[in-house]
N, C-alpha and C positions, 0 to 999 in steps of 0.2 A: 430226306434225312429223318423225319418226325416219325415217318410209314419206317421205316428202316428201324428205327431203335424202339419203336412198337412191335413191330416182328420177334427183334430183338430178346425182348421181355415174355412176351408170348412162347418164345419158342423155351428158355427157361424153364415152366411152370410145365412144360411137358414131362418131364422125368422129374418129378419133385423129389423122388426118394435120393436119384445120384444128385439134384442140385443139394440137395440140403446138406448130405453130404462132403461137397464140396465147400459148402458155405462154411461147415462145421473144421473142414482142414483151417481152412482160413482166419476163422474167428479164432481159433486156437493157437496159431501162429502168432499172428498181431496183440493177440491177451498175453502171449509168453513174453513175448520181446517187451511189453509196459510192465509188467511183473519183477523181469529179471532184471530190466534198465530201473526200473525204482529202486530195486533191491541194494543191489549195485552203487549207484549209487549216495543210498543210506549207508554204508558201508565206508566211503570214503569222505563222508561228512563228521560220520561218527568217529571215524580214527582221525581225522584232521584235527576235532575239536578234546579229542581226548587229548592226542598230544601236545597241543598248545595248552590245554587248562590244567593238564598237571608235570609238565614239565621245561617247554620251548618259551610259552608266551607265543603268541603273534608275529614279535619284529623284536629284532637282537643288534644293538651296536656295540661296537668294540674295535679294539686293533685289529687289523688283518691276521697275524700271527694266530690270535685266539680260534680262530675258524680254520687255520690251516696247519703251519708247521707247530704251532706252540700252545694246541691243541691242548697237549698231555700236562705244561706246565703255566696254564692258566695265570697263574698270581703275577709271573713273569712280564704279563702285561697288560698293565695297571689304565685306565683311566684316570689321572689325578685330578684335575680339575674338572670334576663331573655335576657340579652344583649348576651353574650358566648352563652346559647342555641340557641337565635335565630338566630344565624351565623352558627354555629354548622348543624342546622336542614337547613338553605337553601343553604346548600353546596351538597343535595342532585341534583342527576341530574334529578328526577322526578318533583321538588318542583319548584314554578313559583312563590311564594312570601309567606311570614311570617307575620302575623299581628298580634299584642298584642290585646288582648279584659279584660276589666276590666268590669263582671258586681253586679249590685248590686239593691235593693231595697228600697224603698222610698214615697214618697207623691207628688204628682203634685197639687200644687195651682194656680188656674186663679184666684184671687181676691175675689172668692164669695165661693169657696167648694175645699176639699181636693177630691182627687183621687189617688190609688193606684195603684203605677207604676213598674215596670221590667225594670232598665234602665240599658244602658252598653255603657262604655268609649271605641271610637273605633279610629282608624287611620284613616281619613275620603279619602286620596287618593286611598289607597290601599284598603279600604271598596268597596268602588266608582267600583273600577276596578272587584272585586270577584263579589258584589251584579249586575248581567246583568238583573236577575228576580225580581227585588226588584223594584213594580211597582210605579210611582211618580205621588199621585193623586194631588197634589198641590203644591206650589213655587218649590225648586231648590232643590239639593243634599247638603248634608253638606261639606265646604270644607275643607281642612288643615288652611287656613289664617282666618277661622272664631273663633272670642273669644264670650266663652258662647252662640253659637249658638246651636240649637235643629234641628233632626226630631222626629216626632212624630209618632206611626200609624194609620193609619186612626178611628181606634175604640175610641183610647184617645181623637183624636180630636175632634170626634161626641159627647162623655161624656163631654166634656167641652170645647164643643164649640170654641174651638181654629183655627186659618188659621196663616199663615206664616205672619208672621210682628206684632203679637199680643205676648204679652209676660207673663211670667210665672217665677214661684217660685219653684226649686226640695227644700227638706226637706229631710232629711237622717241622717244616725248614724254613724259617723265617723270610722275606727278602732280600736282605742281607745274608745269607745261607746260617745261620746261625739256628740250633735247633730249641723249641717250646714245646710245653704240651700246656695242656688245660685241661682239666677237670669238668665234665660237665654229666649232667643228670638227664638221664632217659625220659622227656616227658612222652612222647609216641610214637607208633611204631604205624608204615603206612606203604599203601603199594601203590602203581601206577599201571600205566598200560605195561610197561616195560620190564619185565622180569631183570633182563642185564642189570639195569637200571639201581633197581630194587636191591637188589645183591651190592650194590656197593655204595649207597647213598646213604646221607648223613647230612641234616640241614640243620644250624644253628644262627642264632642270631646277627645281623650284620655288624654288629658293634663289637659280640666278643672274637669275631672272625677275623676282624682291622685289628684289634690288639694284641690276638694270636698273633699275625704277621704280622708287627708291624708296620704298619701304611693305614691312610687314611683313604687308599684310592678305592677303585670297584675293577674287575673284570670287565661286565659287560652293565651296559644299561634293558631292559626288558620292557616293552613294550607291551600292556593290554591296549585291545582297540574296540571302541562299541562293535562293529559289523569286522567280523573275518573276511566279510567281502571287499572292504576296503586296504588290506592287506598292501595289495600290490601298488595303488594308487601312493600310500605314506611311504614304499620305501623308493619310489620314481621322484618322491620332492625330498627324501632326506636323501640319496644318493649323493647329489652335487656338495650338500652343504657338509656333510660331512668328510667326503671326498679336500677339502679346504683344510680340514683340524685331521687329515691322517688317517681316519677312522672310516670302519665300513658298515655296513648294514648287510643283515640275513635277513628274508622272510622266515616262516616256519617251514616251510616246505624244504627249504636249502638247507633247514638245521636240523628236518629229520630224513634221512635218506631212507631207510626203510618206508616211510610212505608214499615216495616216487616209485621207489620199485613194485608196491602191492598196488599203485592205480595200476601201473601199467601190468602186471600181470592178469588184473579182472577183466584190463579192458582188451587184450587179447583175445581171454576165454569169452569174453559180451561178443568178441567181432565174429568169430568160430559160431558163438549162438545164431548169431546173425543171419550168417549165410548158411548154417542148416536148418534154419525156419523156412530161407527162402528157396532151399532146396523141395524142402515137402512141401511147399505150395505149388510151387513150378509143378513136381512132380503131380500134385496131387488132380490140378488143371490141365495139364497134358493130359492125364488119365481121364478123364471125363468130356475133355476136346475131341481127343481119339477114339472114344465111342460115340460119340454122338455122330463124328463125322462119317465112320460105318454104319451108321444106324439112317445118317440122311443122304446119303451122296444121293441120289435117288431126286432127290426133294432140290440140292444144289445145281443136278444137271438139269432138271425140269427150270429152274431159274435162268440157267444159263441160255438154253434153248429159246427162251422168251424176250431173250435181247438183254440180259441182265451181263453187264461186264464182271471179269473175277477180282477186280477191285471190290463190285458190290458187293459181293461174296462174303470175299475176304472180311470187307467192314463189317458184317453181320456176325462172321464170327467170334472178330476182335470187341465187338461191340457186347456179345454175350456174354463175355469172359471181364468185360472193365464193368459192366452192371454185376456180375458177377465178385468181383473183386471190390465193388462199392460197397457192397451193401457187406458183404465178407468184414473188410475193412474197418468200417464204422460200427458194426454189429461185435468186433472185437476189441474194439478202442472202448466203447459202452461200458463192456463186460471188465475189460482189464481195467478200466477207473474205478467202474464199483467193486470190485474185489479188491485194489488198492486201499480203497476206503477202509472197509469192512476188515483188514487184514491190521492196519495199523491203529485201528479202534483197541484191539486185541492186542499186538504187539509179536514178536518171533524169539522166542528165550532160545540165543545163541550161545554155545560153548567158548572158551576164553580162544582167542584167536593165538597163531604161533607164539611164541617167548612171551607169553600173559598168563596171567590168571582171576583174571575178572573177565567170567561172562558180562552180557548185555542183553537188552531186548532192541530187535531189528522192526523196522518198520519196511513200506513201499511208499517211498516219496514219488509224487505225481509229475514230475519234471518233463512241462511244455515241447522239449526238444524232442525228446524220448519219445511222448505222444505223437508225435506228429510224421515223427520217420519210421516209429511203427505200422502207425497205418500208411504211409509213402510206401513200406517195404509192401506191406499185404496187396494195394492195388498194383504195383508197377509189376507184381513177381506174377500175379493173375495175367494182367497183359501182356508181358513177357512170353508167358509159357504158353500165350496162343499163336503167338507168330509163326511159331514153324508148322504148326497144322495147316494153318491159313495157308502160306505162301504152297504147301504139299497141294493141297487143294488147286490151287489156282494152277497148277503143272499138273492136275485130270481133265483127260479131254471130255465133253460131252456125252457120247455117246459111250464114255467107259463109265462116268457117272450113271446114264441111267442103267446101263446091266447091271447094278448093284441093286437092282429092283426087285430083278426075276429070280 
């Protein structure tokens, strides 16, 4: 076997030009797949954490209704006694802060035209702190000491003309259906990943929000959590408990459907990458199998004649193609981490992705899994695509091998 996979290598270094070639299929396969799998990726980290820092939060508790049928009329179901929970829930050791959110719908009036608004009573410090993605295209952030102050999203403002320090009228249906409005002043105007979003957003204080309607309750409670990756972990121990007081829990991911549908579309078009990488390998190794093998049958039946069985054969040429596809392999795992590197040093200035308007800059995250089944794909598709040369081979007789001499 030693003499065997020294042959093996030997026989290699005879056509250098088509091995390297070959090599060069290879490494270029296995660098695309760490490339486009980091790319990838970075892409569903980036929009996970956009949408949770400027709009979802983390983890969302509330009524059932509010996530499903009663959706559209929020205020309609209240959390009242949300003081005890939200002590309750940040006594977790995962959880980094609890914020009440109360939202509700309404009419926005500048003086001259109503517009229809998506507004919600928020904690503006602890808003402050979770929203890092929540971009400020004008005046200031809302703060806790402001009375009847606004922001607005950028789309509201463009419909009605609004900037910070111009003022405005919300109009609304109390709890009691009974109609209010309040007066409040445009301190900023801001966008998010979410163009929809934006167009109809309007965030004010959570105190003048309860007195707009009111109630002293909250909507939903919003969870920030140190590590996103512990996400799913708080809402498998708050399920039961809250399951007991009526109430349900959402991760982020259940509360933004758009970003279920965009993994899944990337990881479609990654699986398509996949197996056309591993098409041109396959191919690329048949192609260089299938000459060598006309170029040695010659060399194969002189083996055979000598007592060599077409297993030994066959090993020799499965055995060329997996050194082949080693060093292929590894020689493009190398290549695709150092360019990973060297690419995310620099960064990738992306255009604003569908229903957005904030570009970004894209990196190549180096994720362990991805390394590893890339080069899994680059050696197994080399050995692969020598089996059927092999077993062709092992079905010529002796004596037709060596006429390929003469």
């Amino acid at each position: 076997m030693h003499n065997l996979s020294r042959l093996a290598l030997r026989n290699l270094l005879r056509n250098r030009v088509r091995t390297l070639i070959t090599l060069a299929a290879i490494m270029f396969g296995v660098c695309g797949l760490i490339l486009s799998g980091g790319f990838v990726r970075d892409i569903f980290v980036q929009l996970g954490e956009a949408l949770i820092h400027s709009q979802s939060g983390h983890v969302q508790i509330g009524q059932e209704a509010v996530f499903t049928h009663g959706s559209r009329t929020p205020e309609q179901y209240l959390i009242e006694e949300h003081a005890a929970l939200r002590k309750q829930v940040g006594a977790l050791p995962q959880v980094k802060d609890v914020m009440g959110r109360i939202a509700f719908s309404g009419l926005l009036n500048n003086g001259r035209t109503d517009y229809p608004i998506l507004a919600e009573g928020v904690e503006p410090g602890r808003e402050n702190a979770l929203g890092t993605h929540l971009h400020l295209v004008a005046g200031r952030t809302l703060r806790d000491d402001d009375r009847f102050g606004a922001m607005i999203g950028e789309g509201v403002a463009s419909a009605l003309r609004l900037a910070p320090g111009d003022q405005a009228t919300l109009l609304v249906s109390t709890i009691d259906g009974a109609m209010n409005t309040l007066d409040i002043e445009v301190v900023g105007v801001f966008q998010t990943f979410s163009k929809d979003f934006d167009a109809r957003a309007v965030r004010i204080a959570l105190p003048d929000a309860q007195d707009l309607l009111a109630t002293t309750g909250v909507s939903r409670l919003v969870l920030a959590l140190h590590d996103t990756a512990s996400t799913q972990t708080v809402v498998d121990t708050l399920r039961p408990l809250l399951a007991a007081q009526g109430l349900s829990v959402r991760d982020w991911m259940a509360l933004n459907d758009f970003y279920g549908k965009t993994v899944e579309l990337y990881r479609q078009q990654f699986g398509f990458l996949k197996g056309m990488v591993l098409l041109m390998v396959c191919l690329s190794v048949i192609n260089t199998v299938n000459m060598s093998l006309v170029e040695r049958s010659w060399e194969f039946g002189t083996m055979r004649a000598l007592g060599n069985s077409t297993r030994t054969v066959a090993s020799l040429i499965i055995g060329e193609s997996a050194a082949l596809g080693f060093v292929g392999a590894t020689g493009g795992t190398l290549l695709g981490v150092g360019l990973a590197v060297l690419i995310s040093g620099v960064g990738i200035p992306m255009p604003p992705p569908p229903n957005a308007d904030l570009g970004y800059d894209a990196f190549i995250r180096i994720v362990p899994s991805v390394v590893a089944e890339s080069w899994l794909i680059g050696l197994l598709a080399t050995v692969v695509a020598a089996l059927y040369p092999a077993w062709r081979l092992s079905r010529l007789s002796i004596i037709g091998a060596l006429r390929t001499r003469e």
